[in-house]
PDB file of N, CA, C and O in Angstrom:
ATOM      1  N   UNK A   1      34.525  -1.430 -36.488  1.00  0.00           N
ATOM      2  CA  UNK A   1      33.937  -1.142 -35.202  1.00  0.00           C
ATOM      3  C   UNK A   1      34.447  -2.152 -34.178  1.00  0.00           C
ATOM      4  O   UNK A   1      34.460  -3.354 -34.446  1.00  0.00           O
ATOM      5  N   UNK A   2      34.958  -1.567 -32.752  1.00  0.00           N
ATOM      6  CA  UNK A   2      35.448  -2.637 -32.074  1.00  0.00           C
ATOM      7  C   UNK A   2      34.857  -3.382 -30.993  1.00  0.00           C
ATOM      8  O   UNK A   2      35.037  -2.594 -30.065  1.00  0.00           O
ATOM      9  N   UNK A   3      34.552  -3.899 -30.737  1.00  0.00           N
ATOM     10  CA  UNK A   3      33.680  -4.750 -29.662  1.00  0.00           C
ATOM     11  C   UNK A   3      33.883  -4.883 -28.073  1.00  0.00           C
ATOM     12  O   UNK A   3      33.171  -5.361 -27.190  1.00  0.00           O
ATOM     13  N   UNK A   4      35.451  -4.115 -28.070  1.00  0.00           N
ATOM     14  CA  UNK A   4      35.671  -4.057 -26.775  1.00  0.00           C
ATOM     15  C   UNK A   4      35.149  -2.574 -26.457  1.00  0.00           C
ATOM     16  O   UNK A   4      35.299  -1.466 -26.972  1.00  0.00           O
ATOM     17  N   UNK A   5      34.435  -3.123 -25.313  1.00  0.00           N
ATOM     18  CA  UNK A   5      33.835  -2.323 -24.015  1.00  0.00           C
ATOM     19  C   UNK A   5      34.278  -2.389 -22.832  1.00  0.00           C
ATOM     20  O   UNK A   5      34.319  -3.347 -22.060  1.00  0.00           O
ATOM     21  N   UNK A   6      34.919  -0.354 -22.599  1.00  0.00           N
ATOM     22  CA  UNK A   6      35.701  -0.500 -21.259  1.00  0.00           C
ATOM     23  C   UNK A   6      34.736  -1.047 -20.063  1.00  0.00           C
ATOM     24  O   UNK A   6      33.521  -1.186 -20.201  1.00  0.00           O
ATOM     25  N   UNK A   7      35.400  -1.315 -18.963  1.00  0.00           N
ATOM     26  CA  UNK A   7      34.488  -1.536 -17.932  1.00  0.00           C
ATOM     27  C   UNK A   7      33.246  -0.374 -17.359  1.00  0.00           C
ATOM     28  O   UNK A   7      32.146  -0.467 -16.813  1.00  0.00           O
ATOM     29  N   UNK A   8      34.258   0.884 -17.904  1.00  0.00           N
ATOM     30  CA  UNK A   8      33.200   2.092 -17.057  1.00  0.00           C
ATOM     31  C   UNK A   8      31.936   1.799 -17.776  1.00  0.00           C
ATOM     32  O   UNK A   8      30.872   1.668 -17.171  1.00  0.00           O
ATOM     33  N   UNK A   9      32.059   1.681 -19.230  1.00  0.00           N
ATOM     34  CA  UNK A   9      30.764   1.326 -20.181  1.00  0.00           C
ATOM     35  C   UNK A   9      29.879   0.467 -19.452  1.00  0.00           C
ATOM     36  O   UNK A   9      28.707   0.702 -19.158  1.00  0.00           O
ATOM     37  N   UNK A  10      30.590  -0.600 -19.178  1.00  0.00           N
ATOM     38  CA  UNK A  10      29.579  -1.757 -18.667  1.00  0.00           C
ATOM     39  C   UNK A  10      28.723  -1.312 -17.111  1.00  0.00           C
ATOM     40  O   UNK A  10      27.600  -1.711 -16.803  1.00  0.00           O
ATOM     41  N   UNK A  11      29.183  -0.832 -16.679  1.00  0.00           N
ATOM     42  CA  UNK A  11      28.960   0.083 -15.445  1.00  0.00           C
ATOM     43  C   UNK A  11      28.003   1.052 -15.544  1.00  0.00           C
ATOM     44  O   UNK A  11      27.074   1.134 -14.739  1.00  0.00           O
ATOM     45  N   UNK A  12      28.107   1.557 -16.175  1.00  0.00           N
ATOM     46  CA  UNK A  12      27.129   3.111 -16.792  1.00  0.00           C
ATOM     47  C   UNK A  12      26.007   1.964 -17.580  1.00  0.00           C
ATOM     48  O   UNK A  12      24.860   2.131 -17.164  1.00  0.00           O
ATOM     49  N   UNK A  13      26.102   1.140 -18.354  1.00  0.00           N
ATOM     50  CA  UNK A  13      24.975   0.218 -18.901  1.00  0.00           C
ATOM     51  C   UNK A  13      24.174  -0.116 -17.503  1.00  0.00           C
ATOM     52  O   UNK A  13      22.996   0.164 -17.281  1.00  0.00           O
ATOM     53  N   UNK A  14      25.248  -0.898 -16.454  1.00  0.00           N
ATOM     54  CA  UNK A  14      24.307  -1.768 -15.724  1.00  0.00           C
ATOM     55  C   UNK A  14      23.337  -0.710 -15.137  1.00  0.00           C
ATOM     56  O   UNK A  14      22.155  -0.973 -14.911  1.00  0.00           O
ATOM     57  N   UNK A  15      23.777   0.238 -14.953  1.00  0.00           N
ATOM     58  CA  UNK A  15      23.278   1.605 -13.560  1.00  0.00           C
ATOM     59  C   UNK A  15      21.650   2.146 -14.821  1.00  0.00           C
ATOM     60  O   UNK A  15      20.585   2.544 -14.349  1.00  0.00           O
ATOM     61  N   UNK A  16      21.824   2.051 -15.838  1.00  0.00           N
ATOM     62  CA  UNK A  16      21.179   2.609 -16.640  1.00  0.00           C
ATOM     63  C   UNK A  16      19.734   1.701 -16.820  1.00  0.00           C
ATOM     64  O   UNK A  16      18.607   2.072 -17.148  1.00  0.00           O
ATOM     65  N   UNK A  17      20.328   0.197 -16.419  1.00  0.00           N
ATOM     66  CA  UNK A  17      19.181  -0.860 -17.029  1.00  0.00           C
ATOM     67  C   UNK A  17      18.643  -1.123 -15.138  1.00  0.00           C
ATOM     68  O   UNK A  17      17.448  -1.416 -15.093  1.00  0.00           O
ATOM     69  N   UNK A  18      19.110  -1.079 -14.149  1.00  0.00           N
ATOM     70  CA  UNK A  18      18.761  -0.880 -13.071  1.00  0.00           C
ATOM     71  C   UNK A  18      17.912   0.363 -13.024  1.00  0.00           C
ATOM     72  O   UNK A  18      16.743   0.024 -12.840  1.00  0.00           O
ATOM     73  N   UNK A  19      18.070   1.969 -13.138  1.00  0.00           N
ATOM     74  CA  UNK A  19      17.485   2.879 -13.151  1.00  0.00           C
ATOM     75  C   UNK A  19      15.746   2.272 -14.097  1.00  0.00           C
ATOM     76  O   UNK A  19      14.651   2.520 -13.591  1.00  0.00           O
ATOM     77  N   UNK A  20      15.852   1.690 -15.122  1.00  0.00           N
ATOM     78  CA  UNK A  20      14.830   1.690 -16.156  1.00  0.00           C
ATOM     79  C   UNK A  20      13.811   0.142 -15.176  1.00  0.00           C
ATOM     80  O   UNK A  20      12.586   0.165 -15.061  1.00  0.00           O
ATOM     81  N   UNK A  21      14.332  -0.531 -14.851  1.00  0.00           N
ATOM     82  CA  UNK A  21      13.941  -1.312 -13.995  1.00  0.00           C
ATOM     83  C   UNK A  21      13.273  -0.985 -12.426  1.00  0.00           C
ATOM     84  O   UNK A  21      12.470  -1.581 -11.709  1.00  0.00           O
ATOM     85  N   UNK A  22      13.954   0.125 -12.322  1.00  0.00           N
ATOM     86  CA  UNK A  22      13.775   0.360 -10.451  1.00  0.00           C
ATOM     87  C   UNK A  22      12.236   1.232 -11.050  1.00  0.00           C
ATOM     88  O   UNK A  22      11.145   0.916 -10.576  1.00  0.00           O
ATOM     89  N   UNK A  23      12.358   2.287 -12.085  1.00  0.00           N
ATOM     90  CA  UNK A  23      11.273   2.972 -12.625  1.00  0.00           C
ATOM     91  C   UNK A  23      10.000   2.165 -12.874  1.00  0.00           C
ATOM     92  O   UNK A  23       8.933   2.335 -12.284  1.00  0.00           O
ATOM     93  N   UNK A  24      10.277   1.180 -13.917  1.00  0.00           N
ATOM     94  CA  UNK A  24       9.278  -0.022 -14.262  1.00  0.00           C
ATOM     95  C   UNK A  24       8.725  -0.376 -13.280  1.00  0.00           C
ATOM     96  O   UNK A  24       7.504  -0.227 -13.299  1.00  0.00           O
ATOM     97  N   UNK A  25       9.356  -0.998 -11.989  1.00  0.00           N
ATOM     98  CA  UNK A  25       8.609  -1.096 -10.860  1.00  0.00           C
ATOM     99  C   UNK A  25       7.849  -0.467 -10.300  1.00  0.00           C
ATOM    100  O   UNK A  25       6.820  -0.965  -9.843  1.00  0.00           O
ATOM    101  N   UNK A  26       8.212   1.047 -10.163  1.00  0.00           N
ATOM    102  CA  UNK A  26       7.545   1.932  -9.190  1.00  0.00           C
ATOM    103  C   UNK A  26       6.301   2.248  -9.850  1.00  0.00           C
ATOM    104  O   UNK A  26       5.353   2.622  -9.158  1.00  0.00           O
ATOM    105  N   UNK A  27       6.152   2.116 -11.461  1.00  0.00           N
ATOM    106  CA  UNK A  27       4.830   2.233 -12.051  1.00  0.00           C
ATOM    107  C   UNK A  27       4.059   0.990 -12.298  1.00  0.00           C
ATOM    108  O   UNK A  27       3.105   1.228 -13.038  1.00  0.00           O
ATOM    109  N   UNK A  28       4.135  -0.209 -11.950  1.00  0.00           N
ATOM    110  CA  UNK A  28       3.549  -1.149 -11.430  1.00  0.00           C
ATOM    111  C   UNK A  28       3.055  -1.493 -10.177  1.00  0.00           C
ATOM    112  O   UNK A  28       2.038  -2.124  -9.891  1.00  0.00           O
ATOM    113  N   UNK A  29       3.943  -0.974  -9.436  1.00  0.00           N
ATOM    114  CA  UNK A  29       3.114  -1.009  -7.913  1.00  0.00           C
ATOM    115  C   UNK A  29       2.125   0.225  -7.808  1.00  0.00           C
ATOM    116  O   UNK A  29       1.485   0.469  -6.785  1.00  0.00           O
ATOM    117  N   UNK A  30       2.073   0.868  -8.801  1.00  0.00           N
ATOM    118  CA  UNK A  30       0.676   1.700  -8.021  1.00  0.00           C
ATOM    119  C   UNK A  30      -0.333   1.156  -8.963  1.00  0.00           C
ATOM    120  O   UNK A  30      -1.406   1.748  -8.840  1.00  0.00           O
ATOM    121  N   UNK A  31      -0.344   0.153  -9.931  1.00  0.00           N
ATOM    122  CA  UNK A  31      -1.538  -0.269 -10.300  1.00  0.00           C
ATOM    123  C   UNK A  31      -1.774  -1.950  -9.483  1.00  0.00           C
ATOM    124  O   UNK A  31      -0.945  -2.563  -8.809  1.00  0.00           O
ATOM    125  N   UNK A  32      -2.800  -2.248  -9.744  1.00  0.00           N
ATOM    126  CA  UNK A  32      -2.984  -3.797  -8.882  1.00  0.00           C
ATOM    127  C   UNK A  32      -3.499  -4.492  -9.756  1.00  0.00           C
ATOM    128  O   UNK A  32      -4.582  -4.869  -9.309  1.00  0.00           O
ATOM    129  N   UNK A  33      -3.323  -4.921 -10.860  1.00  0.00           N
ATOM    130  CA  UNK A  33      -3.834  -6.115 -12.096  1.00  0.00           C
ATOM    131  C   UNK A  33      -2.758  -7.504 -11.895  1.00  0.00           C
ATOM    132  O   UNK A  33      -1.535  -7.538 -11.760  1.00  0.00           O
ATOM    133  N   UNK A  34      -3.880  -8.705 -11.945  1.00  0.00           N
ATOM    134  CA  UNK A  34      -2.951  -9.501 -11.467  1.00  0.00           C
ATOM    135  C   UNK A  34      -1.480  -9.647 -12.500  1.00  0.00           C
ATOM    136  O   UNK A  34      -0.319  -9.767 -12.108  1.00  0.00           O
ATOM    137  N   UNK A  35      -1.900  -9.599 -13.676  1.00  0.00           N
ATOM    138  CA  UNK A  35      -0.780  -9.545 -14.704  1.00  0.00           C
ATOM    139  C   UNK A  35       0.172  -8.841 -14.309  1.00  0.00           C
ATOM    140  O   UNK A  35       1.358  -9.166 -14.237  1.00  0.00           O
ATOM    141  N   UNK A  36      -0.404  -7.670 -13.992  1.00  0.00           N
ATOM    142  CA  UNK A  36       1.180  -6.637 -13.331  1.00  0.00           C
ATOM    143  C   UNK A  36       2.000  -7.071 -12.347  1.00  0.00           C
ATOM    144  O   UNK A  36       3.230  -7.060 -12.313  1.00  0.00           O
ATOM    145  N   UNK A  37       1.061  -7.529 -11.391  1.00  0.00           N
ATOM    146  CA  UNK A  37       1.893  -7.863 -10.203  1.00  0.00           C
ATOM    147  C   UNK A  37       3.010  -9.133 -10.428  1.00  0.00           C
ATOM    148  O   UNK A  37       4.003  -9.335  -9.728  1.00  0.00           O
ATOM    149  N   UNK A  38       2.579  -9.904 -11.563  1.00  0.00           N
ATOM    150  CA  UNK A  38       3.715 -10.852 -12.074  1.00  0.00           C
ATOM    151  C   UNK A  38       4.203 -10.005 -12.348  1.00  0.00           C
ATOM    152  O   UNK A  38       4.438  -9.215 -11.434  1.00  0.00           O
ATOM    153  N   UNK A  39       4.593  -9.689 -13.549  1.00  0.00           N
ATOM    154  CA  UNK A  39       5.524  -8.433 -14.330  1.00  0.00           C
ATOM    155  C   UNK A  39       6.676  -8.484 -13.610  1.00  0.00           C
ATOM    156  O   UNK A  39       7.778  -9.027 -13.673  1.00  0.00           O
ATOM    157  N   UNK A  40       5.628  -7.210 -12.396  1.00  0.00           N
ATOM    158  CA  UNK A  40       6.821  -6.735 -11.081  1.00  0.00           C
ATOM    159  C   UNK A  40       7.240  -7.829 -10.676  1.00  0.00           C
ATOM    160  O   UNK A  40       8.405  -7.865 -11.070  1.00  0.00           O
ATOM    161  N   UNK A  41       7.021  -8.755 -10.130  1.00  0.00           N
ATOM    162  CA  UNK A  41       8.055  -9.463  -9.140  1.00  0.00           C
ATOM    163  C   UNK A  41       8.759 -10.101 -10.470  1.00  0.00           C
ATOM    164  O   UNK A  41       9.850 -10.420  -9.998  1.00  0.00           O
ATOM    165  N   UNK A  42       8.797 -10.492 -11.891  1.00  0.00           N
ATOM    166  CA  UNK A  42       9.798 -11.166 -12.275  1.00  0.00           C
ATOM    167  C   UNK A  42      10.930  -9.265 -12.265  1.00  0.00           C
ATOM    168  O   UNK A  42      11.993  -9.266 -11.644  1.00  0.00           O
ATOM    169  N   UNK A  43      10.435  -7.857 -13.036  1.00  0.00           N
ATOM    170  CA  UNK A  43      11.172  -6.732 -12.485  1.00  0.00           C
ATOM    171  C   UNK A  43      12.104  -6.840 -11.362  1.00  0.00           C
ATOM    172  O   UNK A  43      13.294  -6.569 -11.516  1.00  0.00           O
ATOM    173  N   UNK A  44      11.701  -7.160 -10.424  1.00  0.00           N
ATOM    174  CA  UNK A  44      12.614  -7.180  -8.980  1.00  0.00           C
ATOM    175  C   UNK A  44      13.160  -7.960  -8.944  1.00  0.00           C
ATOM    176  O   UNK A  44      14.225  -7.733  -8.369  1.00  0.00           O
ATOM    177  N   UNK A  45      12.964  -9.659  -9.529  1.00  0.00           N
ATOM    178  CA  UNK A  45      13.890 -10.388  -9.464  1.00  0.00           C
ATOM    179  C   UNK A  45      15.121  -9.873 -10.005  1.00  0.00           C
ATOM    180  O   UNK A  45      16.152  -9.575  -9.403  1.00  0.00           O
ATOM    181  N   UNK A  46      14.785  -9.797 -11.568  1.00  0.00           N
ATOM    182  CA  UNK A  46      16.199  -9.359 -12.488  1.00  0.00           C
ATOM    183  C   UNK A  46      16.835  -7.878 -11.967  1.00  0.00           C
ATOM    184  O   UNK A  46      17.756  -7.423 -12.645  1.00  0.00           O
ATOM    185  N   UNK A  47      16.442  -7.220 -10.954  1.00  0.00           N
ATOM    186  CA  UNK A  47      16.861  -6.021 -10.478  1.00  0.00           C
ATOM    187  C   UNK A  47      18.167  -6.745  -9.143  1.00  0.00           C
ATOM    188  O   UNK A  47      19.388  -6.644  -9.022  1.00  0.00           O
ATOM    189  N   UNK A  48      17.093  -7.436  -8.373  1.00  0.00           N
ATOM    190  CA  UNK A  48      18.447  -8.216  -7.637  1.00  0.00           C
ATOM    191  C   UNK A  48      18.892  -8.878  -8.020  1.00  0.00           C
ATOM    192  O   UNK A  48      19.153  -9.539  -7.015  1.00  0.00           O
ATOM    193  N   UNK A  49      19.535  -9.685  -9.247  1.00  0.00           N
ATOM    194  CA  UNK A  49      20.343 -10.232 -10.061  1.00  0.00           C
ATOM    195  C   UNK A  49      21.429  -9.162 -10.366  1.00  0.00           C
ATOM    196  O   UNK A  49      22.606  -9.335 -10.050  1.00  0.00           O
ATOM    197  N   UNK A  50      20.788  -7.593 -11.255  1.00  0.00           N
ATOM    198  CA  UNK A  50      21.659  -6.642 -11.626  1.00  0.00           C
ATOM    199  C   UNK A  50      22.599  -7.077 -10.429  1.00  0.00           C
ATOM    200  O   UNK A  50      23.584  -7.816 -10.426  1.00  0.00           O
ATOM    201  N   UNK A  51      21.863  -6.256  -9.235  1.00  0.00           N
ATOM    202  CA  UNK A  51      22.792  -5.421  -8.096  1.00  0.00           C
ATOM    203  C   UNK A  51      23.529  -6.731  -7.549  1.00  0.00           C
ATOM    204  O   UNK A  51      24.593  -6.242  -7.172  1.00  0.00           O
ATOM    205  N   UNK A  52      23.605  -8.065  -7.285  1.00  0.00           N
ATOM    206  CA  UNK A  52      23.966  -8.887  -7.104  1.00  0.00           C
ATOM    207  C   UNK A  52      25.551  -9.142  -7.995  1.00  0.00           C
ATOM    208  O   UNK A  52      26.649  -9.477  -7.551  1.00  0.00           O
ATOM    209  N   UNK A  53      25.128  -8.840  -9.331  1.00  0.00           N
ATOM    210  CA  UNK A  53      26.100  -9.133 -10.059  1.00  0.00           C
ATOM    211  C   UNK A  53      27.238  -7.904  -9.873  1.00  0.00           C
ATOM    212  O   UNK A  53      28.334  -8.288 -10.281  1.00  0.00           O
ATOM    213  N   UNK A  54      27.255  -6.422  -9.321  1.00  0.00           N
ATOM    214  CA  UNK A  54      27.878  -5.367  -9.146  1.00  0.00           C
ATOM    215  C   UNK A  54      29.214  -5.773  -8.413  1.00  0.00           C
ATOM    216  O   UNK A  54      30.038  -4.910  -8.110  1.00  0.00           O
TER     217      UNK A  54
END
């Protein structure tokens, strides 16, 4: 098995773990527990990290 991964792969990963992230968020902001609201903002951090890193 080979370990190299074309770039499109890595691309289609990042878009995939952004999508699952942007989702995660949007079902945290409609609840208000303080626990969640951490959650989300560390969510959004690592979301602008993804898109940062693009």
């Amino acid at each position: 098995m080979s370990d190299f991964v074309s770039n499109e792969d890595h691309g289609i990963e990042v878009k995939r773990v952004q999508y699952v992230l942007i989702s995660l968020l949007s079902i945290c902001t409609l609840r208000r527990v303080p626990a969640i609201e951490t959650f989300r903002n560390e969510i959004y951090v690592h979301l602008m990290k993804l898109k940062i890193s693009d």
